[in-house]
C-alpha positions as a Markdown table, in Angstrom:
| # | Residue | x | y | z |
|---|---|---|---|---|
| 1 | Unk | -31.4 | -15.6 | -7.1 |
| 2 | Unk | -33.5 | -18.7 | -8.8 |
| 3 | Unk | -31.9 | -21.8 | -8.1 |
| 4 | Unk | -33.4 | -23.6 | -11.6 |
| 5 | Unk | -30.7 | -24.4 | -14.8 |
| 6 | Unk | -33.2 | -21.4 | -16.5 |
| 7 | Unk | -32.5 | -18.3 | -14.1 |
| 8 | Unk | -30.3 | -16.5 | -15.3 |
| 9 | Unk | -29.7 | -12.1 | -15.2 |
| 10 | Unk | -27.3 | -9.9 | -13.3 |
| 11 | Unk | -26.3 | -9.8 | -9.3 |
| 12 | Unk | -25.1 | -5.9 | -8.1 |
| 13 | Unk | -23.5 | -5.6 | -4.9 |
| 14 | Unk | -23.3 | -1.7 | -3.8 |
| 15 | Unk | -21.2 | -0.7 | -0.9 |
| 16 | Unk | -21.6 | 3.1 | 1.0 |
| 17 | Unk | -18.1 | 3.6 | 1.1 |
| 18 | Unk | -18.1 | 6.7 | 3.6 |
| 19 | Unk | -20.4 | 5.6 | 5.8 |
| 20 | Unk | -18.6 | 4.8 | 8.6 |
| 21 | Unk | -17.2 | 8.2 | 8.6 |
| 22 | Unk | -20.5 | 10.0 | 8.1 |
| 23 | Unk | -21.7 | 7.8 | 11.3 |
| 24 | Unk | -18.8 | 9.2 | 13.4 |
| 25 | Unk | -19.8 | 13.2 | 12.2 |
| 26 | Unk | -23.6 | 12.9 | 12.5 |
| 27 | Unk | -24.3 | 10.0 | 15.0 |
| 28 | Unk | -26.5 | 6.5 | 14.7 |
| 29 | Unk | -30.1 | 8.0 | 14.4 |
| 30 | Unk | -29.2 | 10.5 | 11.6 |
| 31 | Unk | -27.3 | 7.3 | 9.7 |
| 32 | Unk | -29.7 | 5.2 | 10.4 |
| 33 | Unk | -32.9 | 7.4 | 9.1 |
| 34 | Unk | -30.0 | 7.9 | 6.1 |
| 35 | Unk | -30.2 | 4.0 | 5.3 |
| 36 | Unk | -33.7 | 4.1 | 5.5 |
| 37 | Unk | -33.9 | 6.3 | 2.7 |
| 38 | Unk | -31.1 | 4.7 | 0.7 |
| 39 | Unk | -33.3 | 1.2 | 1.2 |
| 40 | Unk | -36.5 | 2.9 | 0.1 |
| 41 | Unk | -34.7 | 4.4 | -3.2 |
| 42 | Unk | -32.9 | 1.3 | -4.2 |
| 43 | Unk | -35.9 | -0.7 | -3.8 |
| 44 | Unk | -38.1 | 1.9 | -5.5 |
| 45 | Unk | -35.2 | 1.9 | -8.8 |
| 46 | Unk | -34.8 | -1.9 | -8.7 |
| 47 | Unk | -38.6 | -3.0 | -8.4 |
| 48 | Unk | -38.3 | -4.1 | -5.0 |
| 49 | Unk | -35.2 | -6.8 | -5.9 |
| 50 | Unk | -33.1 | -5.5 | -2.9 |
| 51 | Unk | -31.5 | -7.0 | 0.3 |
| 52 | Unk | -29.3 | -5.6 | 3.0 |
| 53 | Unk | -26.4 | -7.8 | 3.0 |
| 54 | Unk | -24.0 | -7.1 | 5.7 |
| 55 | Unk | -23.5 | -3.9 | 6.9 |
| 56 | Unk | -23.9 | -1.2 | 4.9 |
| 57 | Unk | -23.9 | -3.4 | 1.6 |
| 58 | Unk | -27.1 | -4.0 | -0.8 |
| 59 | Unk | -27.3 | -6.9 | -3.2 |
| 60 | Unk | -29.7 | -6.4 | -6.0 |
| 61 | Unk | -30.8 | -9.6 | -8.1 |
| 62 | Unk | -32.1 | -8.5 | -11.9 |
| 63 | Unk | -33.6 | -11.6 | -13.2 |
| 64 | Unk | -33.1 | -11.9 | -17.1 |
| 65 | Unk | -30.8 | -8.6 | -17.2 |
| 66 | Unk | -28.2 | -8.3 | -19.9 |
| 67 | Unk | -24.9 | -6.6 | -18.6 |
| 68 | Unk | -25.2 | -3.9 | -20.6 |
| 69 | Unk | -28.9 | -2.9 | -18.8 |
| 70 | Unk | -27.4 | -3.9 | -15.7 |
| 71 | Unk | -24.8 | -1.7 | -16.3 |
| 72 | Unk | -27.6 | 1.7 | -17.1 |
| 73 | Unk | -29.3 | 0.7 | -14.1 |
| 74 | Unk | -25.9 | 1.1 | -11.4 |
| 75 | Unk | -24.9 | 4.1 | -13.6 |
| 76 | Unk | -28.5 | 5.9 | -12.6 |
| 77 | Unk | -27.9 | 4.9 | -8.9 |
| 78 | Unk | -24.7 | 6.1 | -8.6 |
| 79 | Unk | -26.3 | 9.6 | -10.1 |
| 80 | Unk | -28.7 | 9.8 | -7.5 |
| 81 | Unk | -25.1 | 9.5 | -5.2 |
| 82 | Unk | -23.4 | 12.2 | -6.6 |
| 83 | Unk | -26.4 | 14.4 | -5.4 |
| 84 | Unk | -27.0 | 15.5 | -1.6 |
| 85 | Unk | -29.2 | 13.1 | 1.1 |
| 86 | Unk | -31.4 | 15.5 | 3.7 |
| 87 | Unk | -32.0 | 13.9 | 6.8 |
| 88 | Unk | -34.0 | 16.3 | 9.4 |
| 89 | Unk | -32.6 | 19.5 | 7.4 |
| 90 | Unk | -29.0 | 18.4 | 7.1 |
| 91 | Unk | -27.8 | 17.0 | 4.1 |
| 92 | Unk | -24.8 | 14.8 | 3.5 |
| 93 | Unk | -22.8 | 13.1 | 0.4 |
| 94 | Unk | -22.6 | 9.5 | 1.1 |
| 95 | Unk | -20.5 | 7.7 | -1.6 |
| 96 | Unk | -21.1 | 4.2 | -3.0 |
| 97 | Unk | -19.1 | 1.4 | -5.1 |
| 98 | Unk | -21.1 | -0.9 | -7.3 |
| 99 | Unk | -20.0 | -4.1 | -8.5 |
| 100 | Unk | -21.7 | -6.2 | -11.3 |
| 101 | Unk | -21.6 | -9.9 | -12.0 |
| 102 | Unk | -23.7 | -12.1 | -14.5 |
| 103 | Unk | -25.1 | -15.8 | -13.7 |
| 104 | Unk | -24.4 | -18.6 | -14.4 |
| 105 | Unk | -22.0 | -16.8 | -16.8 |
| 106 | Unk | -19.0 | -16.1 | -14.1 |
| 107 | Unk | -20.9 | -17.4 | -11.0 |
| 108 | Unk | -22.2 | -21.0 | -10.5 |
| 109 | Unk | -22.9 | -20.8 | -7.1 |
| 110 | Unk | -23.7 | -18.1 | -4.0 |
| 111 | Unk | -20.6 | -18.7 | -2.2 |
| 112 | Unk | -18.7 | -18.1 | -6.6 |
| 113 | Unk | -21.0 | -14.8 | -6.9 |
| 114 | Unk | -20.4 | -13.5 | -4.0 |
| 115 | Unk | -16.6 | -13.7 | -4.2 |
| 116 | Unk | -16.8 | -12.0 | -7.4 |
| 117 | Unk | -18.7 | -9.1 | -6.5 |
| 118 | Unk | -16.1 | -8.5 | -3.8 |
| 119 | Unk | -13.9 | -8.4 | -6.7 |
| 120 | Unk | -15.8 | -5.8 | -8.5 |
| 121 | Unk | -16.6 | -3.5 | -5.8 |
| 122 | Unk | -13.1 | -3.4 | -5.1 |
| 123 | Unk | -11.9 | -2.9 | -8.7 |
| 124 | Unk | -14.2 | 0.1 | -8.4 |
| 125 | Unk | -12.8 | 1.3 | -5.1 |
| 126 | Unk | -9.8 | 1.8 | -7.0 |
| 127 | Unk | -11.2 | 4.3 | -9.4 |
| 128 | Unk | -12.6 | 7.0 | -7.1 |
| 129 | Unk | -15.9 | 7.6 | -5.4 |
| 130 | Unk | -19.0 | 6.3 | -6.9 |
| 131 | Unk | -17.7 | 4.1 | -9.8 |
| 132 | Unk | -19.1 | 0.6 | -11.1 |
| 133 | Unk | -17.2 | -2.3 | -12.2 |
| 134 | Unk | -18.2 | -5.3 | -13.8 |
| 135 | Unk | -16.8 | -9.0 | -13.2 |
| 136 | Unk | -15.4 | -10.0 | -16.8 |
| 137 | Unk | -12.3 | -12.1 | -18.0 |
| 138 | Unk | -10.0 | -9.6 | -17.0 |
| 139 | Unk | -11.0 | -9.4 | -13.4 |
| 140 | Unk | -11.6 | -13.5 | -13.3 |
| 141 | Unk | -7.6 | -13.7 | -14.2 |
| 142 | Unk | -6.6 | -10.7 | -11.4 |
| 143 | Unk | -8.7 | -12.9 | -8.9 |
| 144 | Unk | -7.2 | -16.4 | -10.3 |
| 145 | Unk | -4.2 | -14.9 | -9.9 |
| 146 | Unk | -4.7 | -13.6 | -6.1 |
| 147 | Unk | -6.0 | -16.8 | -5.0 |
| 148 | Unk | -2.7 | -18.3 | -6.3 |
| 149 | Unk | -0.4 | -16.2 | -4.5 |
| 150 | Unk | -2.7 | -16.2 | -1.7 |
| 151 | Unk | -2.4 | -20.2 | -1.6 |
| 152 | Unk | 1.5 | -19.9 | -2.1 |
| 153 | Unk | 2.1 | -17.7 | 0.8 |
| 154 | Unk | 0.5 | -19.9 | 3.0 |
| 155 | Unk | 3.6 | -22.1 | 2.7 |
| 156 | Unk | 5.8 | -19.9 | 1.6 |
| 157 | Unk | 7.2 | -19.0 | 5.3 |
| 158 | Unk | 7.7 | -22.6 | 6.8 |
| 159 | Unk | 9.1 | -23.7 | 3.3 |
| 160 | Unk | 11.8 | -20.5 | 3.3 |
| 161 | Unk | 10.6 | -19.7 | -0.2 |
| 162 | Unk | 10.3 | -15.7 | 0.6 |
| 163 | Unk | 13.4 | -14.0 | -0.6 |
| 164 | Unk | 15.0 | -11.3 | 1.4 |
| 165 | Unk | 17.0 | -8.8 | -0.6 |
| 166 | Unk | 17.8 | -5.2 | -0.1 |
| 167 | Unk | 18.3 | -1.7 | -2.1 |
| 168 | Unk | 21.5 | 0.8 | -0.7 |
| 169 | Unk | 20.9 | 4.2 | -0.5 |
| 170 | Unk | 24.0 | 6.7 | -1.8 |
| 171 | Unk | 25.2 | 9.3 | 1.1 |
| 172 | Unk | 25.4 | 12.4 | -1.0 |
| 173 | Unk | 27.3 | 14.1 | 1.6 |
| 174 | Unk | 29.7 | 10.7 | 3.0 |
| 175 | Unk | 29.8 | 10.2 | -0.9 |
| 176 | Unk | 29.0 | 6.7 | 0.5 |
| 177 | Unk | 26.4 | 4.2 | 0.4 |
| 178 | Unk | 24.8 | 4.1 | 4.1 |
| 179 | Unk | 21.8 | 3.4 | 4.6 |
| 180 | Unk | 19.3 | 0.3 | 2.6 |
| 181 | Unk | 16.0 | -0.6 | 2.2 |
| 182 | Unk | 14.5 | -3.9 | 2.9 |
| 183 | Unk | 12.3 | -5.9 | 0.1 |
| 184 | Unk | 11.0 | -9.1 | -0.4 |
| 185 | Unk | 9.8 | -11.6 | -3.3 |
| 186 | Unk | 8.4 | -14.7 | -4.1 |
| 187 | Unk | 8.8 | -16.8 | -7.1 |
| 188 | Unk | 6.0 | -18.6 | -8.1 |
| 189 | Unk | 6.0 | -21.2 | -10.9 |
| 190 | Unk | 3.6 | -20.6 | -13.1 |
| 191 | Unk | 3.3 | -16.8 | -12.6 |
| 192 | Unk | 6.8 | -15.7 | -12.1 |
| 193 | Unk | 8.5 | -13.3 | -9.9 |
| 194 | Unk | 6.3 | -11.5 | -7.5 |
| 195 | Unk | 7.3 | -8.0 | -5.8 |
| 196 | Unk | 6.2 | -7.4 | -2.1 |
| 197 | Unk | 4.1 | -4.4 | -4.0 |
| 198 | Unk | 1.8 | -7.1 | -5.1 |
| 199 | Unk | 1.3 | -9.9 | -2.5 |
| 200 | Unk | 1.7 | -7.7 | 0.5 |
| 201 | Unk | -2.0 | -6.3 | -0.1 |
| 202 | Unk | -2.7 | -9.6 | -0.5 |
| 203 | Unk | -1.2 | -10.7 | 2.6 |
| 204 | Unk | -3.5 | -7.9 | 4.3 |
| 205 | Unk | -6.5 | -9.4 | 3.0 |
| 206 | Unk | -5.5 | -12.6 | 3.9 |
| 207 | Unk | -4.5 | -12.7 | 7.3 |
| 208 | Unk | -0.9 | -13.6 | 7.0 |
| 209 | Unk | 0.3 | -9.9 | 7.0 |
| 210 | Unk | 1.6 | -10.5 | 10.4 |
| 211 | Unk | 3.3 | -13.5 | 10.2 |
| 212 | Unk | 5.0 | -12.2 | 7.2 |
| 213 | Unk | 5.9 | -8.5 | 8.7 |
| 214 | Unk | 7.5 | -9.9 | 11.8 |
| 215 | Unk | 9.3 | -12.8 | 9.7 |
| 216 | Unk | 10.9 | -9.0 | 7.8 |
| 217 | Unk | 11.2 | -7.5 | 10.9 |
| 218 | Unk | 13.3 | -10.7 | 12.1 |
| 219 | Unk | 15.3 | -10.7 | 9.0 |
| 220 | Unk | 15.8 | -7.1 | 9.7 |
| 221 | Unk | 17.3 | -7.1 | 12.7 |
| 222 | Unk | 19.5 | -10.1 | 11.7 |
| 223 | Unk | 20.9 | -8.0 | 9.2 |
| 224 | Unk | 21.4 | -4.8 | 11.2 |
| 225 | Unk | 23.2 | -6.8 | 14.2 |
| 226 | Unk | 25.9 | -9.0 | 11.6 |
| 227 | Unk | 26.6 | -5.1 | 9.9 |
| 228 | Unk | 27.3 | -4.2 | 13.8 |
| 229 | Unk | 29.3 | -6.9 | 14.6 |
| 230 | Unk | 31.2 | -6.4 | 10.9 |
| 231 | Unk | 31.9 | -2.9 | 11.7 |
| 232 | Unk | 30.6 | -1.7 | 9.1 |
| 233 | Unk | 29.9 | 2.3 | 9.1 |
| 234 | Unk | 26.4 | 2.6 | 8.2 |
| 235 | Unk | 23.6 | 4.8 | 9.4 |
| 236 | Unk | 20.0 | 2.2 | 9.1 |
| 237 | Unk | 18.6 | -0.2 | 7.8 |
| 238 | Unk | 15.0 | 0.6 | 6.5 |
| 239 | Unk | 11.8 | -1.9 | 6.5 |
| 240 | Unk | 8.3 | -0.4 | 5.0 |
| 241 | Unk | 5.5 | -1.6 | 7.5 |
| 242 | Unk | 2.1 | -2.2 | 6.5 |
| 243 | Unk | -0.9 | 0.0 | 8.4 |
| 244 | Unk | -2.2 | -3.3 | 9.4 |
| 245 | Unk | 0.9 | -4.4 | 11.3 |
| 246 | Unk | 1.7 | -1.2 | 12.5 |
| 247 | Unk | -1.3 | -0.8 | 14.6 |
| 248 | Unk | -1.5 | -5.0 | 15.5 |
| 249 | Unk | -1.8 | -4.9 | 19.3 |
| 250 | Unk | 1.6 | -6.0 | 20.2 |
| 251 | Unk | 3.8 | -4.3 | 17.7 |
| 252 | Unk | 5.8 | -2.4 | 19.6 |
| 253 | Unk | 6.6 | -5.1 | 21.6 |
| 254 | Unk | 8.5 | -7.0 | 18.7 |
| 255 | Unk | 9.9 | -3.8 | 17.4 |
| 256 | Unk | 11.1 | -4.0 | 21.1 |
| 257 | Unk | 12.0 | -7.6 | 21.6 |
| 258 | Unk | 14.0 | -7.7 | 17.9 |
| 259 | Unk | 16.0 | -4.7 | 19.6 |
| 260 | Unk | 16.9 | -6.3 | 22.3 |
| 261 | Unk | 17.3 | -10.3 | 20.7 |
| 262 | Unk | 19.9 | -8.2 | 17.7 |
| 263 | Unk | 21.3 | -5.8 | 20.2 |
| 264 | Unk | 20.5 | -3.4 | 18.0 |
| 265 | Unk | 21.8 | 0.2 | 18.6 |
| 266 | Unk | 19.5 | 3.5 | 18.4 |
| 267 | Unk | 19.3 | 4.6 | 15.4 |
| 268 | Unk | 19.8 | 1.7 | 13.4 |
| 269 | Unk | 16.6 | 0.6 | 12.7 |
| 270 | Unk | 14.0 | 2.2 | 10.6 |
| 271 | Unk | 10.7 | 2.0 | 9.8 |
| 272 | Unk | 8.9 | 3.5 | 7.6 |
| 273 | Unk | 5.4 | 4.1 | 6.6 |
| 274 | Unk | 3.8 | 5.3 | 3.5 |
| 275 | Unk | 2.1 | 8.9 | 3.5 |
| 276 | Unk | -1.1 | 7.4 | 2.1 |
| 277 | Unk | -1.6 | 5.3 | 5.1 |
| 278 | Unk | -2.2 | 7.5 | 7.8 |
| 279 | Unk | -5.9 | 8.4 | 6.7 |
| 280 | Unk | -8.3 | 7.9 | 9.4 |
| 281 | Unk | -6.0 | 6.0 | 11.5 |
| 282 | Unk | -3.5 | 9.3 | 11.6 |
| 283 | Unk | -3.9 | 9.4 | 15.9 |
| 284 | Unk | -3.3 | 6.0 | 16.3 |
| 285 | Unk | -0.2 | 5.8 | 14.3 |
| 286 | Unk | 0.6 | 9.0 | 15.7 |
| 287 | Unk | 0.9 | 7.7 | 19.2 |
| 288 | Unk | 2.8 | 4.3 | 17.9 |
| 289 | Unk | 5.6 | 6.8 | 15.7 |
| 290 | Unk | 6.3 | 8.6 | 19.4 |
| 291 | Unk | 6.6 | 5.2 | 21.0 |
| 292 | Unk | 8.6 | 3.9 | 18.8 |
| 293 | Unk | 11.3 | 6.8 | 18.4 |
| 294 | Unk | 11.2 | 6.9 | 22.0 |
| 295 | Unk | 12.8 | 3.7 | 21.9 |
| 296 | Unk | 15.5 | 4.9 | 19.0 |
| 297 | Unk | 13.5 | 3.7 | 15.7 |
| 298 | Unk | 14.2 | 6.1 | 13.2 |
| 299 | Unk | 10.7 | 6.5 | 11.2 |
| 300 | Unk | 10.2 | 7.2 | 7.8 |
| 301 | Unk | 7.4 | 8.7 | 5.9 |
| 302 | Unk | 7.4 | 7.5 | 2.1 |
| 303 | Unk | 5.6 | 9.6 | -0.8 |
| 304 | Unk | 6.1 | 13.3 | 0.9 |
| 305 | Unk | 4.4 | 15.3 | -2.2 |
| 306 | Unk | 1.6 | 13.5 | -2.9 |
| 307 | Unk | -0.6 | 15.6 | -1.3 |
| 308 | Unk | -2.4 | 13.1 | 0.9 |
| 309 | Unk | -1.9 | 14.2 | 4.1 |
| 310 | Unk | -1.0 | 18.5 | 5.1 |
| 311 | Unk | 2.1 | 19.4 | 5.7 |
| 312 | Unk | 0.8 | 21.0 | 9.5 |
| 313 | Unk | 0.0 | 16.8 | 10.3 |
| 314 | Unk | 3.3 | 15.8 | 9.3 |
| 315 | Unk | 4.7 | 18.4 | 11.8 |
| 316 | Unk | 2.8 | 16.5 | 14.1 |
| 317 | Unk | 4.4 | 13.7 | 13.5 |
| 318 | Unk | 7.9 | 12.2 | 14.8 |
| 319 | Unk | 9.5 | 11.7 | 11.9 |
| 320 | Unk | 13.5 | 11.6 | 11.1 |
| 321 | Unk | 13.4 | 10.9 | 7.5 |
| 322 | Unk | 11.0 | 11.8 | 4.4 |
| 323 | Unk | 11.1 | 10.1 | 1.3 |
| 324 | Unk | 10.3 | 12.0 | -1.5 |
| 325 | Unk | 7.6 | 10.8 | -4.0 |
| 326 | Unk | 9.1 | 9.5 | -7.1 |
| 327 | Unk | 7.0 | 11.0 | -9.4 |
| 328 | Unk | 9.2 | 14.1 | -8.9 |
| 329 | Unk | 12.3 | 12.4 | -9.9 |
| 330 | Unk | 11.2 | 10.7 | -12.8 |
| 331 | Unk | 9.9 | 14.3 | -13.9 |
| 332 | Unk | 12.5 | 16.1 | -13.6 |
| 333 | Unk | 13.6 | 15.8 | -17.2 |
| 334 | Unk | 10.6 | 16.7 | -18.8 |
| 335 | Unk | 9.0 | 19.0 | -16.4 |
| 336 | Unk | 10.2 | 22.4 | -15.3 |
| 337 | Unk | 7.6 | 22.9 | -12.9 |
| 338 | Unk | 8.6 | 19.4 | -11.0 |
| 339 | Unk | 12.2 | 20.4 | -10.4 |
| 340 | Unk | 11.0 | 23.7 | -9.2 |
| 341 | Unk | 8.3 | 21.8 | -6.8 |
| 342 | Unk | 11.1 | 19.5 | -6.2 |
| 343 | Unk | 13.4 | 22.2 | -5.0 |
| 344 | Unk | 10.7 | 23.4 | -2.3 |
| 345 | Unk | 10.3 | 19.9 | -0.9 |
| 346 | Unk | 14.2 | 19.6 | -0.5 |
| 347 | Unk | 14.2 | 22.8 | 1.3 |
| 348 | Unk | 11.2 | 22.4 | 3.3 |
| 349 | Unk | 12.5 | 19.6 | 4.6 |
| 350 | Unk | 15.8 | 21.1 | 5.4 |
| 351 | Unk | 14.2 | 24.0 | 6.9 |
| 352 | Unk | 12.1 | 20.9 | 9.5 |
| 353 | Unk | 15.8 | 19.2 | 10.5 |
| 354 | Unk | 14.6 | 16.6 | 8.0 |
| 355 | Unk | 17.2 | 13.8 | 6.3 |
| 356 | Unk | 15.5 | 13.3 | 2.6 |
| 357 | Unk | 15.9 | 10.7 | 0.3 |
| 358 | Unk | 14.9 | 10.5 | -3.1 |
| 359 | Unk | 14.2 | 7.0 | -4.8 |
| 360 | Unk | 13.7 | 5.8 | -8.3 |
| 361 | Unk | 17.0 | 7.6 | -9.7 |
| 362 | Unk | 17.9 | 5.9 | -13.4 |
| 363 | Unk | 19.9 | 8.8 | -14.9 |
| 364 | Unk | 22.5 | 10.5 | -15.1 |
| 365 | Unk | 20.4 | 13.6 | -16.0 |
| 366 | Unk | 18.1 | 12.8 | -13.1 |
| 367 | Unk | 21.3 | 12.6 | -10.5 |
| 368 | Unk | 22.9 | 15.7 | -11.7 |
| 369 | Unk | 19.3 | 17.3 | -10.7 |
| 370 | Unk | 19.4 | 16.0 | -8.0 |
| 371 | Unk | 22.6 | 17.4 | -6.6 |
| 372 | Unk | 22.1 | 20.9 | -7.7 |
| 373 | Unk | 19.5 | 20.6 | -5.0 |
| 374 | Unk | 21.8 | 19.0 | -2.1 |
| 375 | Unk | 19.5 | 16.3 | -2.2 |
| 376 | Unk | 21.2 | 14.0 | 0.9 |
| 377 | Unk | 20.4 | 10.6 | -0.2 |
| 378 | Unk | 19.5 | 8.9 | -3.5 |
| 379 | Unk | 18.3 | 5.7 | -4.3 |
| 380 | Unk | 17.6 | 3.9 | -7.3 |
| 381 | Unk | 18.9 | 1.8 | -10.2 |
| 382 | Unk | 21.3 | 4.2 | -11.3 |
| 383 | Unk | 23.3 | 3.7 | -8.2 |
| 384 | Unk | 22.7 | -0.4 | -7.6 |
| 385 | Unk | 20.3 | -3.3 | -8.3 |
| 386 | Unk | 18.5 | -4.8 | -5.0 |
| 387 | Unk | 21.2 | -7.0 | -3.8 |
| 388 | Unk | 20.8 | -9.9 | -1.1 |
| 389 | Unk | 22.6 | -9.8 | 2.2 |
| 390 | Unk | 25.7 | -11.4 | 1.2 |
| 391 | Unk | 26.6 | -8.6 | -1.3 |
| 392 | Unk | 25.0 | -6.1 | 0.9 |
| 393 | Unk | 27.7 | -6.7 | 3.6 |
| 394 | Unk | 30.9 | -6.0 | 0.9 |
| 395 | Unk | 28.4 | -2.7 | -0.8 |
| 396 | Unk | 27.8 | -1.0 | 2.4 |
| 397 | Unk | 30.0 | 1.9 | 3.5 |
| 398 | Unk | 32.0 | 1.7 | 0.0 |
| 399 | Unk | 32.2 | 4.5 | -2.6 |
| 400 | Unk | 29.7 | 4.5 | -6.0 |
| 401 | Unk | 33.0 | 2.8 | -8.1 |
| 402 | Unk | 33.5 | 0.4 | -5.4 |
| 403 | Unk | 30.1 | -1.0 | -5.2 |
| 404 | Unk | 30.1 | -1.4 | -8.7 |
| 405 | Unk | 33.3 | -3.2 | -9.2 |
| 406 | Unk | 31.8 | -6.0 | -6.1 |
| 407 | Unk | 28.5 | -5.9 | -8.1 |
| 408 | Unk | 30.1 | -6.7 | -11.2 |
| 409 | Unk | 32.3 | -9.8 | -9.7 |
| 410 | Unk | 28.9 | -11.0 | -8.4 |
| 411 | Unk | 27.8 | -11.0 | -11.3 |
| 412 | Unk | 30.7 | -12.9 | -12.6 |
| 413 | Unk | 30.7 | -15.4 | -10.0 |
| 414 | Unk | 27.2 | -16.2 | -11.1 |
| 415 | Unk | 27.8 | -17.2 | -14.4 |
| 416 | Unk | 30.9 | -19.6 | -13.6 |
């Protein structure tokens, strides 16, 4: 890229997605001789304007390039990717991501473009194998908007600004509410309230994913011990755990020392982890999940459904509790085939040992489904609002109509 007022064109950044995994399947030399011939093609396409960057990334500088050529040009690439590689006789699929930003239009400097190419690839990511994404207006405001939070959650712990709240689950069976879910969420002026669904990732990204887990994790077993010591009749209290800090090297040792600290019995504490997470890392976690029920986490698997990881691995697994995908609930009034797909889920389940739990329930229509199946616990806005700890002490172990008379009084005592 020219450093003169004059230069101007398009920067694309293209990331082989898979190839990490293609190097574990055929080895270095066949991935190596692979790059070799992705380097040749690229710089054959693109006149020669190519760099490796780091890794197994490409940046490609087109001088005087509108967006719109840009664009034709990743789109060809990303053909030739869609088609097999031979190396010695064998031929692979390697995937790629393409990212596209214009200078001095949305990038002033290296350090600027860079940044927003990241932002593009990853935007791509998002849409399958083999996509391209441009840098425009719409993706400058999602990155604004990430660097705020990211800026705000650097503070955010120290300055107690992180609100802990939590969602009771209904006992089908008890006709009860025992169990709840942990959430957080952050209000940030100028953008408003922000879910943990949304600055989580970017916590990941970050860094400060662990700092913020075990600050949860602490709040957690705060929570669990002041039910104990209440005696209140509950079965666990449920935190999701991000990949990332289920696999940080000394995990299980604060899963262990919060136990301990809280006097927590087995049982008590859940964990839970999201179906789609388990991916490559499925041993790993594998070997955590026994460790951890060894020493009396219960462990949840969110999203059971959505078809991202076989049935046979979840036997594997040692898992007390399987949350349903809420797709199927919010289907089940408008799609006969979901309730029936429903119904085998509930049953499969039942037929493992398995406590289930549906979430996202709004109806009525949706909770009468959902107890023609026997489906042991339900969740959702229908049954209660996320509440914070104070109300979550007088909700647990009551009936549906007593939760909603203390709700309502909360409510009341708000307004005075």
């Amino acid at each position: 890229m020219s450093a003169g007022p004059a230069s101007k064109g398009v920067v694309m950044k293209l990331y082989l997605e898979n190839f990490k995994h293609l190097n574990k399947i055929f080895g270095y030399d066949y991935c190596e001789e692979l790059l070799s011939q992705i380097t040749a093609y690229l710089s054959e396409t693109a006149d020669g304007n190519v760099y490796r960057h780091i890794g197994v990334e490409f940046i490609i500088v087109l001088e005087q390039f509108s967006e719109g050529r840009a664009s034709e040009l990743g789109e060809e690439i990303l053909e030739r990717f869609d088609h097999v590689w031979t190396i010695n006789g064998i031929d692979c699929l390697c995937s790629a991501q393409i990212g596209l930003c214009s200078y001095p239009g949305h990038a002033q400097t290296t350090d600027e473009l860079l940044k927003r190419l990241d932002l593009a690839v990853s935007s791509a990511s998002e849409s399958g194998p083999n996509q391209l994404a441009v840098y425009d207006s719409v993706l400058h405001t999602q990155f604004m908007r990430k660097q705020a939070i990211a800026l705000y959650l650097q503070t955010a712990l120290e300055n107690h600004e992180i609100e802990v709240r939590y969602r009771p689950t209904y006992n089908l069976n008890t006709g009860r509410f025992t169990r709840a879910d942990f959430y957080m969420r952050v209000f940030i002026q100028g953008i408003g309230l922000i879910g943990a669904g949304e600055f989580l990732p970017i916590a990941e990204d970050s860094g400060q994913i662990r700092a913020i887990g075990y600050y949860a994790l602490e709040q957690v077993g705060r929570c669990i011990a002041e039910l104990t010591e209440a005696g209140k009749e509950f079965d666990s209290i449920c935190m999701p755990v991000s990949p990332i800090l289920f696999l940080q090297e000394n995990f299980l040792d604060e899963v262990s020392r919060i136990m301990e600290t809280y006097h927590i019995p087995a049982g008590k504490l859940a964990l839970e982890l999201d179906e789609s997470a388990l991916g490559s890392a499925y041993l790993n976690i594998n070997i955590i999940m026994q460790e951890l029920s060894d020493m009396g986490v219960e462990l949840v698997l969110n999203g059971f459904g959505s078809g991202y990881t076989p049935i046979s691995s979840i036997l594997d697994l040692p898992v007390q509790t399987l949350k349903l995908e809420r797709m199927f609930v919010w289907q089940l009034e408008t799609e006969p085939r979901s309730a029936s797909i429903f119904g085998g889920l509930i049953q499969i389940a039942r037929d493992l040992g398995l406590h289930i739990i549906a979430e996202g329930v709004e109806t009525e229509n949706q909770l009468n489904a959902l107890n023609k199946f026997g489906c042991e616990y339900q969740q959702g806005f229908y049954y209660a609002p996320t509440m914070n700890q104070d109300v979550l002490m007088k909700v647990i172990g009551t009936s549906l109509e007593e939760s909603r008379l203390t709700i309502e009084e909360e409510k009341l005592k708000l307004k005075r």
